[in-house]
KOLLUM-549865 format. One line per 10 residues: for each residue x, y, z of N, C-alpha, C. Coordinates in nm, 3 decimals. Example, Ala and Ser with C-alpha at 12.3 -4.5 7.8 and 13.67 -1.06 7.14 Angstrom:
1.319 -0.569 0.780 1.230 -0.450 0.780 1.320 -0.330 0.780 | 1.285 -0.225 0.708 1.367 -0.106 0.714 1.290 0.003 0.787
END
This chain:
9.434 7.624 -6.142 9.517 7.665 -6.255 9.605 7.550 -6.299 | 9.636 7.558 -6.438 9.737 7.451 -6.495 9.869 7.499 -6.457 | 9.886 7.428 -6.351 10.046 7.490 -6.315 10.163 7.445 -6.453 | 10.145 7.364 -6.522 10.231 7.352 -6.634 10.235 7.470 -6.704 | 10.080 7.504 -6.794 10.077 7.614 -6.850 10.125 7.738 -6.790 | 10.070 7.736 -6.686 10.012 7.896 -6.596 10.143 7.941 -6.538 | 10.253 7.841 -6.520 10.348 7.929 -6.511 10.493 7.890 -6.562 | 10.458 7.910 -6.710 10.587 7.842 -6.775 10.546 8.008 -6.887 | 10.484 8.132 -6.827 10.534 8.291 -6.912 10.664 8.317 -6.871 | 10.686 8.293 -6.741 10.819 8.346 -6.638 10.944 8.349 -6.724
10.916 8.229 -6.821 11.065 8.237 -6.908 11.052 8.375 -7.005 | 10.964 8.424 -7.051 10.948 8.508 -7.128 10.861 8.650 -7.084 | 10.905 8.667 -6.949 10.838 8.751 -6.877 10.958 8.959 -6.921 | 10.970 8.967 -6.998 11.046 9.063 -7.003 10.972 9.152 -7.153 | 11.013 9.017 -7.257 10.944 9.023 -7.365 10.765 9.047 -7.334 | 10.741 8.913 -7.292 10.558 8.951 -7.222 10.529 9.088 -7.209 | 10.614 9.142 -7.133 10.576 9.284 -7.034 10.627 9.384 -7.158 | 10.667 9.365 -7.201 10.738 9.534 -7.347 10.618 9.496 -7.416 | 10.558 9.343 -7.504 10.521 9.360 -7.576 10.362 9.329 -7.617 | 10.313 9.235 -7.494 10.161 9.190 -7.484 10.102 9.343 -7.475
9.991 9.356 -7.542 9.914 9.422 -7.542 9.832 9.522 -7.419 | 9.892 9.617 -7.345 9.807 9.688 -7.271 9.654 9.704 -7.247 | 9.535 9.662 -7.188 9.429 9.659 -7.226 9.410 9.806 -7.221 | 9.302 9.878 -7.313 9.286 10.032 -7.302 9.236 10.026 -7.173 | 9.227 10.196 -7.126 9.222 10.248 -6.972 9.025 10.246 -7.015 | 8.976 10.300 -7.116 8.845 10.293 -7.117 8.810 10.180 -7.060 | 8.842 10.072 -7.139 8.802 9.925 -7.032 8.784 9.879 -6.924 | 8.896 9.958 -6.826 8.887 9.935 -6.699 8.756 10.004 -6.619 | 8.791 10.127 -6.679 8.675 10.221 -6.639 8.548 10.149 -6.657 | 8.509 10.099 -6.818 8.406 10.006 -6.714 8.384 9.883 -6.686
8.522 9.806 -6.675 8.438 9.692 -6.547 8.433 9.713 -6.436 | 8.489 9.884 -6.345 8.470 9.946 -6.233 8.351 10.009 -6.215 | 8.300 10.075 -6.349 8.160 10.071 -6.335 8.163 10.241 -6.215 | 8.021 10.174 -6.206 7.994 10.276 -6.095 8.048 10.276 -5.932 | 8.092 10.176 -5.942 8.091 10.096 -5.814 8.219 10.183 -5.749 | 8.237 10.171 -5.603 8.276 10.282 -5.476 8.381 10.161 -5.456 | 8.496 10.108 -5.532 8.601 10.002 -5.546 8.687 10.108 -5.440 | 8.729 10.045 -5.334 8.880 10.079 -5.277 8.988 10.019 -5.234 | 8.960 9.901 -5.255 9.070 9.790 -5.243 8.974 9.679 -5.334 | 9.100 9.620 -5.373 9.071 9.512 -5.545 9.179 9.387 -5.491
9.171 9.261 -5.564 9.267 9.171 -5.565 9.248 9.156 -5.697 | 9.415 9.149 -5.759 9.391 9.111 -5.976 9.474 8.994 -5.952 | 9.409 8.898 -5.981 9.458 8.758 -6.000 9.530 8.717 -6.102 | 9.630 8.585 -6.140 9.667 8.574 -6.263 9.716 8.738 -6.300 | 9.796 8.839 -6.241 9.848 8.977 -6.236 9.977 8.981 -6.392 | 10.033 8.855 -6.383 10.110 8.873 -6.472 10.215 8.922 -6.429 | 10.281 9.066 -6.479 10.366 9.140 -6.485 10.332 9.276 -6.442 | 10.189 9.272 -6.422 10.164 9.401 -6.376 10.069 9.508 -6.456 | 10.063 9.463 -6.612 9.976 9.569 -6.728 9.894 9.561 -6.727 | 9.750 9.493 -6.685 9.619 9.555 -6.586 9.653 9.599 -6.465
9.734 9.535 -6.351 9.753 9.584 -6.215 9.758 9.747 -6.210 | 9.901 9.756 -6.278 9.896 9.902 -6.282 9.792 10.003 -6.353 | 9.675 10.008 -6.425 9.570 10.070 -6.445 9.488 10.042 -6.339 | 9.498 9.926 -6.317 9.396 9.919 -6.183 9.446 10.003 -6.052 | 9.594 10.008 -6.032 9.605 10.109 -5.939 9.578 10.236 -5.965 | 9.610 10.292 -6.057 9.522 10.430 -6.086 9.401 10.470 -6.060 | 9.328 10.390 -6.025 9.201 10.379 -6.017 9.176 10.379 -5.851 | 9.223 10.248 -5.789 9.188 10.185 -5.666 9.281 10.225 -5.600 | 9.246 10.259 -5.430 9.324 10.260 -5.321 9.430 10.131 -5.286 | 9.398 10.024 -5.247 9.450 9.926 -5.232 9.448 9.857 -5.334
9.574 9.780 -5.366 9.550 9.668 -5.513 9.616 9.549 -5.444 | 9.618 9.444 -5.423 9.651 9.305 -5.443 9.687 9.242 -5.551 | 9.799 9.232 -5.575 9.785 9.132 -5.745 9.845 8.993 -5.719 | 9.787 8.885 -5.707 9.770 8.804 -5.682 9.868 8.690 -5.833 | 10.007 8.660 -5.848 10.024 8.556 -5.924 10.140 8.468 -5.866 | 10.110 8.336 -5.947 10.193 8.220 -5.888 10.342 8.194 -5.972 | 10.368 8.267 -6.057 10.513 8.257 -6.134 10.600 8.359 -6.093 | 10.691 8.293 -6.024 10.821 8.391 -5.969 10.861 8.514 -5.999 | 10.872 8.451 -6.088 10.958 8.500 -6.236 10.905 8.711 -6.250 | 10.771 8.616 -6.311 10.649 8.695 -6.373 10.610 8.809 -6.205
10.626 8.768 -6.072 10.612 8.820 -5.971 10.733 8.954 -5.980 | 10.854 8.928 -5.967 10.979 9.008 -5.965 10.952 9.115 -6.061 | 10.900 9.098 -6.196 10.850 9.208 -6.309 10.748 9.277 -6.225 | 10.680 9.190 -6.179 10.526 9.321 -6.153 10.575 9.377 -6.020 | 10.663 9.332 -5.927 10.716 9.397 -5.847 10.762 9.506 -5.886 | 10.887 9.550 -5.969 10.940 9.633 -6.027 10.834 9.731 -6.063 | 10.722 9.682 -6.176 10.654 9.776 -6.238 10.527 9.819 -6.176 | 10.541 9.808 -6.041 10.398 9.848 -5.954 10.436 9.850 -5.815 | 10.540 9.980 -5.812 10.571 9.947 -5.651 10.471 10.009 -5.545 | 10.367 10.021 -5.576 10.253 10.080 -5.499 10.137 9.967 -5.419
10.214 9.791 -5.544 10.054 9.741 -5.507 10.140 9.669 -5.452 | 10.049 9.529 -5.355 10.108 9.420 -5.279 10.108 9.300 -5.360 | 10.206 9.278 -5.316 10.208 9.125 -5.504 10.227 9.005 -5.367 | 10.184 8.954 -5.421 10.147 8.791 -5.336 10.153 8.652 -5.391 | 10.220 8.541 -5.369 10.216 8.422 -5.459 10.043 8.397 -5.426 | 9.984 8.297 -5.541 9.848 8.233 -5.534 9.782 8.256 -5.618 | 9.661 8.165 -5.680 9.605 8.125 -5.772 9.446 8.237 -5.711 | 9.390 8.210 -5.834 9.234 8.254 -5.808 9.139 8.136 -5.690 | 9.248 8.014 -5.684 9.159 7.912 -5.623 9.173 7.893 -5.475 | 9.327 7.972 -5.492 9.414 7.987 -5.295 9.468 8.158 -5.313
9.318 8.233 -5.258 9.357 8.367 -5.271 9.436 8.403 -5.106 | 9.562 8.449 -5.097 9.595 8.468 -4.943 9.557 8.546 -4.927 | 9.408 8.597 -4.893 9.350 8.725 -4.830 9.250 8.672 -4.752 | 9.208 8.737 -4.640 9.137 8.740 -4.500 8.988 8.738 -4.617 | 8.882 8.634 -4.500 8.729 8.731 -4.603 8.663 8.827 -4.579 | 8.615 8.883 -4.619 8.538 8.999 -4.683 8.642 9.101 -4.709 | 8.768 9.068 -4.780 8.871 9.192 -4.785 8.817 9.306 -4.849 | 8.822 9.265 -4.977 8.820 9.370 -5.107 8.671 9.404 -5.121 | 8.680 9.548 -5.200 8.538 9.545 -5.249 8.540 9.520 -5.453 | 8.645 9.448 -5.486 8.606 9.420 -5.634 8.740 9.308 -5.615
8.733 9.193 -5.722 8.807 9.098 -5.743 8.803 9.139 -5.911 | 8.942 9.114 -5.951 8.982 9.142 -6.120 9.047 9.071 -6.186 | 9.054 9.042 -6.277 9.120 8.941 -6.359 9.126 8.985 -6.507 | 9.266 9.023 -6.583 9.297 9.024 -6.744 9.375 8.907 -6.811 | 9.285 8.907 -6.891 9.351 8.727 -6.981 9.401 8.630 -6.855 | 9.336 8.611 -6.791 9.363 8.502 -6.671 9.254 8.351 -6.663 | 9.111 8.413 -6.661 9.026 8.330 -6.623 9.037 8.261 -6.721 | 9.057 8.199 -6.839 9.057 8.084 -6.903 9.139 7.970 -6.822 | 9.236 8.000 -6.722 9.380 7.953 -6.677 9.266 7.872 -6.486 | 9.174 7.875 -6.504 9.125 7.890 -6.325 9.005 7.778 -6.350
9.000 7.711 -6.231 8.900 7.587 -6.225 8.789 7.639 -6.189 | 8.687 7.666 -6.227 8.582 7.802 -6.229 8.491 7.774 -6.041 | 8.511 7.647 -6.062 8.416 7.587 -5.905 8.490 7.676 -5.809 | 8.566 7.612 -5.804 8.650 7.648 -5.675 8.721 7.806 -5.674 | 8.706 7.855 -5.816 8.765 8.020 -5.798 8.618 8.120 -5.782 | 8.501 8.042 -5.782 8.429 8.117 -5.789 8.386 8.124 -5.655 | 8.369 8.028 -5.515 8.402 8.001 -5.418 8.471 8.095 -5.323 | 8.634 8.098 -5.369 8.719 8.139 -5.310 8.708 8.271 -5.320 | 8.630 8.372 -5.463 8.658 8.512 -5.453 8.502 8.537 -5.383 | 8.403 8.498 -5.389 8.301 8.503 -5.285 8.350 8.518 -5.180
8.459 8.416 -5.101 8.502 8.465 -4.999 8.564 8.551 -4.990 | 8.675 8.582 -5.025 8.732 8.772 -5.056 8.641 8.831 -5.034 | 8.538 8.858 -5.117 8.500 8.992 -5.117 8.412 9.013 -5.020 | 8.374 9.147 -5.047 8.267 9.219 -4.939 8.128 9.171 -4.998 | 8.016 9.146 -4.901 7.909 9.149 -4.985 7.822 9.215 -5.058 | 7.784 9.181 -5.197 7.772 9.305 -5.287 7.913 9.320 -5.346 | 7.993 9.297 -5.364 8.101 9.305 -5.437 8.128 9.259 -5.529 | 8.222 9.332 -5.630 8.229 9.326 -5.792 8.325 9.212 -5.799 | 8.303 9.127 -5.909 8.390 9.043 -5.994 8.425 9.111 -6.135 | 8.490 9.184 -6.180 8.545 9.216 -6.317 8.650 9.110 -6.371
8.583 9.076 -6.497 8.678 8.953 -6.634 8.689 9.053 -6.735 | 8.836 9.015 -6.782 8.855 9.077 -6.928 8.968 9.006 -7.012 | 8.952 9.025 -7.113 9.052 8.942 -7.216 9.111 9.059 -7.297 | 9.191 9.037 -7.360 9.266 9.097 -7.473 9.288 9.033 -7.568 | 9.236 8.989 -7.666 9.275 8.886 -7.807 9.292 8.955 -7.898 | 9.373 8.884 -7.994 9.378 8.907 -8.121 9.237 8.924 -8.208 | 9.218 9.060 -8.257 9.086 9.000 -8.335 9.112 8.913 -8.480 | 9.047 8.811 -8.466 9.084 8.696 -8.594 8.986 8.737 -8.690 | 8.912 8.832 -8.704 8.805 8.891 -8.840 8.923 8.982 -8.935 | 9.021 8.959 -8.914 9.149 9.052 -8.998 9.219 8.980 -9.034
9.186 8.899 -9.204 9.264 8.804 -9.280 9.406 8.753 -9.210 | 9.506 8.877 -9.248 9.642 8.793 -9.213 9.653 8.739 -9.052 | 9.591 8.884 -9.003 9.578 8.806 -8.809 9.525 8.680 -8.795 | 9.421 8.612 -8.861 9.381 8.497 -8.858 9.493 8.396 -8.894 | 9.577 8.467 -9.036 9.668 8.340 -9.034 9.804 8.309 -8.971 | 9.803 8.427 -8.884 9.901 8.433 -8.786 9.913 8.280 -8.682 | 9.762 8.270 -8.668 9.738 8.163 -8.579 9.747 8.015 -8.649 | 9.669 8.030 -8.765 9.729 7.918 -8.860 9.875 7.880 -8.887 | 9.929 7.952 -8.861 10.118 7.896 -8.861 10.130 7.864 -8.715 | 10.108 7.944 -8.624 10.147 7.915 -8.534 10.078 7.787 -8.453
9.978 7.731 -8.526 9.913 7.651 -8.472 9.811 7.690 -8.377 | 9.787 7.819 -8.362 9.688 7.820 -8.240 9.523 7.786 -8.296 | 9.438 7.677 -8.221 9.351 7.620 -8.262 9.193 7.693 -8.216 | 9.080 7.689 -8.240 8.974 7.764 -8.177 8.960 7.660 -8.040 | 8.919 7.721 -7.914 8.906 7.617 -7.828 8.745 7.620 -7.793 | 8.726 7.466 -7.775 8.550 7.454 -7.768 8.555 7.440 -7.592 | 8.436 7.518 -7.566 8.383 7.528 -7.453 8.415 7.686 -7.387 | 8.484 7.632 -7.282 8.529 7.765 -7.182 8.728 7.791 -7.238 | 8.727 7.924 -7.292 8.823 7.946 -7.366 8.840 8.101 -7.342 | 8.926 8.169 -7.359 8.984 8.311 -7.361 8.844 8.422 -7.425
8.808 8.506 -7.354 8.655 8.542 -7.369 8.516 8.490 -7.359 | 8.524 8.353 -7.296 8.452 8.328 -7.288 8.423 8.321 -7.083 | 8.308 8.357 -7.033 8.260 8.380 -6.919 8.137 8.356 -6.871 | 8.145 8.258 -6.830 7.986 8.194 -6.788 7.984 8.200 -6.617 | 7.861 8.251 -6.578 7.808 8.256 -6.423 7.760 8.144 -6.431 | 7.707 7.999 -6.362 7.634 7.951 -6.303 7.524 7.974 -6.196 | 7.432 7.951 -6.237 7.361 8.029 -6.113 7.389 8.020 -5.929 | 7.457 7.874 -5.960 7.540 7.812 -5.809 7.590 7.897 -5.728 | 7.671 7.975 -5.793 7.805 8.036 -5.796 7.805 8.133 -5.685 | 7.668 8.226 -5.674 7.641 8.318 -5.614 7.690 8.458 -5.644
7.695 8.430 -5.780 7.706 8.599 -5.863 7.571 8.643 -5.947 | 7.550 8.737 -5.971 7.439 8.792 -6.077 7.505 8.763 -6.231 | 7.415 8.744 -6.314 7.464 8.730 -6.440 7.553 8.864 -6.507 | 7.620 8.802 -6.536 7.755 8.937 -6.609 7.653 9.030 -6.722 | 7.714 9.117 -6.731 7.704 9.256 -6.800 7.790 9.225 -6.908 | 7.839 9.275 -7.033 7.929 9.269 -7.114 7.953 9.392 -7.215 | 8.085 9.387 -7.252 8.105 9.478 -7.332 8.235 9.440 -7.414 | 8.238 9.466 -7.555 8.326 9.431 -7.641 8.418 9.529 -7.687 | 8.527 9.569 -7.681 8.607 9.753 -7.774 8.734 9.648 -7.840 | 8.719 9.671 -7.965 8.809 9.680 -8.051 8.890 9.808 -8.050
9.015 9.765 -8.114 9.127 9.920 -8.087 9.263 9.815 -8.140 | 9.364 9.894 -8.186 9.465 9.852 -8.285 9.579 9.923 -8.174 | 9.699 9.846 -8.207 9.803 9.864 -8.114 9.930 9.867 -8.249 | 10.017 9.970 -8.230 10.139 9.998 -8.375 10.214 9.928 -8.293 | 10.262 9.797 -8.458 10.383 9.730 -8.390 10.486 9.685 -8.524 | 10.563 9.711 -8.493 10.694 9.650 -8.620 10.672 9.481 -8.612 | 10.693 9.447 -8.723 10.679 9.277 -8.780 10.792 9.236 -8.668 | 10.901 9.274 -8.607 11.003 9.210 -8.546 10.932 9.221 -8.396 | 10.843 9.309 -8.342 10.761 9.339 -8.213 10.655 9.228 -8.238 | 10.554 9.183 -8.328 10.490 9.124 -8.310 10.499 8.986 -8.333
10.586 8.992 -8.411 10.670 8.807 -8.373 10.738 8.798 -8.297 | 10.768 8.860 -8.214 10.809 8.836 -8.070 10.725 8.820 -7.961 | 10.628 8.905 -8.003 10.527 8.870 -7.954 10.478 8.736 -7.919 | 10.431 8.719 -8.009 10.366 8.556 -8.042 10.475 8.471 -7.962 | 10.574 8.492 -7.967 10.615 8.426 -7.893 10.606 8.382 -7.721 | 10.533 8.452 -7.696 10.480 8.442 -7.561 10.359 8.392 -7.502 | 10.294 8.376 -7.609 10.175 8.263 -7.623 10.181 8.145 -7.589 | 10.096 8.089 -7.460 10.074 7.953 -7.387 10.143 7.892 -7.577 | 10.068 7.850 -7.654 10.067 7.746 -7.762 10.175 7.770 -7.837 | 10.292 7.852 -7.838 10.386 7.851 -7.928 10.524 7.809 -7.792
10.528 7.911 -7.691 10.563 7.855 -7.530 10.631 7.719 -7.503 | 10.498 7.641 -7.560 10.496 7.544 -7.513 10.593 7.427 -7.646 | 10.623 7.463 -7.731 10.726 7.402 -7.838 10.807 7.397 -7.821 | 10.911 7.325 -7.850 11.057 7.290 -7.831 11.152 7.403 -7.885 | 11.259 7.428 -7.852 11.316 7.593 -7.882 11.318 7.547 -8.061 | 11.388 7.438 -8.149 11.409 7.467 -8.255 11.238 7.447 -8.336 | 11.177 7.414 -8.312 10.996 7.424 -8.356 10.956 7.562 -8.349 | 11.007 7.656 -8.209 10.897 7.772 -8.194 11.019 7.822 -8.277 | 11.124 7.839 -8.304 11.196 7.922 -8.342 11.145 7.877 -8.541 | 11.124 7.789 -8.541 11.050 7.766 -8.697 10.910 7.848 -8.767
10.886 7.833 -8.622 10.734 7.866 -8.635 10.711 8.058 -8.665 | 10.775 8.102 -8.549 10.830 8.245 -8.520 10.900 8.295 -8.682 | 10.985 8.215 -8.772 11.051 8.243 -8.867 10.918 8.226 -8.998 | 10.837 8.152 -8.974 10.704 8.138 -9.068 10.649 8.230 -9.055 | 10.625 8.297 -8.916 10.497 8.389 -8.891 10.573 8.544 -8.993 | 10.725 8.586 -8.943 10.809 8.672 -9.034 10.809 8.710 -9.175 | 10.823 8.559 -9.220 10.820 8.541 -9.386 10.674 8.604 -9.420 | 10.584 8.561 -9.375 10.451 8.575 -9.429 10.441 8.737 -9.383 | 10.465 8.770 -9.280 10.389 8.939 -9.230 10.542 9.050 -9.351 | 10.646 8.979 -9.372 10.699 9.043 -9.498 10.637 9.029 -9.602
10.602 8.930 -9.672 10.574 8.960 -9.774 10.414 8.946 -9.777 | 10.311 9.006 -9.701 10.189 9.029 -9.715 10.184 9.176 -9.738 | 10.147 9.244 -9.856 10.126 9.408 -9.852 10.041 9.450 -9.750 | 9.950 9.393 -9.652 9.896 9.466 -9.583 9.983 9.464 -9.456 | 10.127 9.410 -9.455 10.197 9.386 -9.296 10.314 9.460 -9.337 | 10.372 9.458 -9.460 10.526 9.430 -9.533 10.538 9.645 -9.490 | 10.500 9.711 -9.484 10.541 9.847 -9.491 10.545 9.915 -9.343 | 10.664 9.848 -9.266 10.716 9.934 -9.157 10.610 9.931 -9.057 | 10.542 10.017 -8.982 10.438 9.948 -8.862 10.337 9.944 -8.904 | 10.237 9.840 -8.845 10.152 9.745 -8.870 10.054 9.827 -8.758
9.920 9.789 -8.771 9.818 9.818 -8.674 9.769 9.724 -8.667 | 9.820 9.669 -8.531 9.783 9.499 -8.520 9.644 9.525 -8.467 | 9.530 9.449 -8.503 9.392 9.452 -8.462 9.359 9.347 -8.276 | 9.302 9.419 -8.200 9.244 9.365 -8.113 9.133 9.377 -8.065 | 9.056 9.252 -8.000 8.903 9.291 -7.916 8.940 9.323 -7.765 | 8.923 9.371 -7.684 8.896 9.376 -7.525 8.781 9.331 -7.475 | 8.766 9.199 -7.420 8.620 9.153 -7.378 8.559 9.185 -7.226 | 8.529 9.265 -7.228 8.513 9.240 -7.055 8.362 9.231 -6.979 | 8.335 9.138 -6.868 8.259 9.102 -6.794 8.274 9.205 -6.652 | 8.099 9.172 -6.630 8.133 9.231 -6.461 8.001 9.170 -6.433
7.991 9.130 -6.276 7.908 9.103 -6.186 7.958 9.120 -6.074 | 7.833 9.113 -5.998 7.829 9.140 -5.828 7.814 8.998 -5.753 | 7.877 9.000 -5.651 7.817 8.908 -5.531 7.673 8.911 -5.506 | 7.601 8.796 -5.503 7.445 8.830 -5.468 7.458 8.786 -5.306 | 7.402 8.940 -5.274 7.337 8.914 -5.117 7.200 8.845 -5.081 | 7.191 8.784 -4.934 7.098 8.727 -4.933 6.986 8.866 -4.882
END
């Protein structure tokens, strides 16, 4: 993980948690699939808004993140699961713990060699790997130019939804599934939002605070944003594979 990036949310871990996007509960349901899950590790955990669907689900949860900060929130908001410092690449769990390893909007953040490695070792054999993202869908004019102010750029290669097995790896090739679904948010909720984004984050306070005041102007005076709550558009991407036994 980019420890620069990966854990510089912590400053904005309050906002993050009210206002990033919940992934729907359908989703989870299936990157659990059919599968007899009773203990999970969710990596990159965040604050807790996959963890806690995933505990609904699973007996044991692990949520596995390396920002303090961002740890103390998901503490609070999941006093059921075990929160642990560590990356997808230094999981502190014994091997063959879990029978599923999980991850929401994380795996873009993980050095794929060595996390793919390390949750092999976790798990049981035959055991699930579930990936999922939450993005903005950018096929919805002004959402697209949300990112155009804010600077956020398309990234080439391995990027946020994107999930590639190697055959190395010792997983089966992923399964996939895409759900769009809209989340109601006031223009003052979703520029706050944005503000919690690795790429705006990462600006100097009087830049993001420029930037944040651009994204405002425009979602006022666009008629499809300007009338009280908005139905901000999103995709949910999610992956699943198994451990291949020999």
């Amino acid at each position: 993980m980019d420890s620069a990036s990966g854990t510089r949310f912590g400053s904005a871990a309050q906002t993050y948690h009210r206002l990033r996007p919940t992934p729907p509960r359908e989703t989870v349901d299936w990157l659990l699939g059919a599968d007899d899950v009773r203990s999970a590790v969710d990596f990159g955990a965040g604050t807790g808004l996959f963890t806690a669907l995933l505990a609904e689900r699973v007996r044991t949860v692990y949520a596995v993140e390396p920002d303090a900060l961002m740890r103390a929130r998901l503490t609070a908001h999941c006093p059921g699961v075990t929160v642990l410092d560590g990356t997808a690449e230094h999981l502190p769990l014994a091997d063959g713990t879990v029978d599923a390893v999980a991850s929401h909007s994380a795996w873009h953040w993980v050095d794929p060699e060595p996390a793919f490695a390390e949750i092999a070792r976790v798990l049981v054999p035959g055991g699930l790997l579930a990936v999922s993202w939450t993005m903005p869908d950018r096929r919805v004019g002004w959402r697209a130019k949300l990112d155009e102010i804010t600077g956020k750029t398309a990234e080439a290669g391995r990027g946020p939804g994107r999930f590639d097995v190697p055959p190395q790896t010792g997983f089966a090739i992923p399964e996939q599934y895409i759900h769009p679904w809209t989340m109601r948010m006031t223009v003052d909720d979703l520029v706050a939002s944005l503000g919690t984004y690795d790429h705006v984050l990462g600006l100097s306070e009087p830049d993001r605070n420029s930037v944040l005041e651009n994204c405002r102007t425009y979602l006022n005076g666009n008629p499809s944003t300007s009338r009280g709550i908005i139905e901000v558009p999103f995709r949910t991407a999610c992956f699943r594979t198994h451990r291949v036994t020999d």
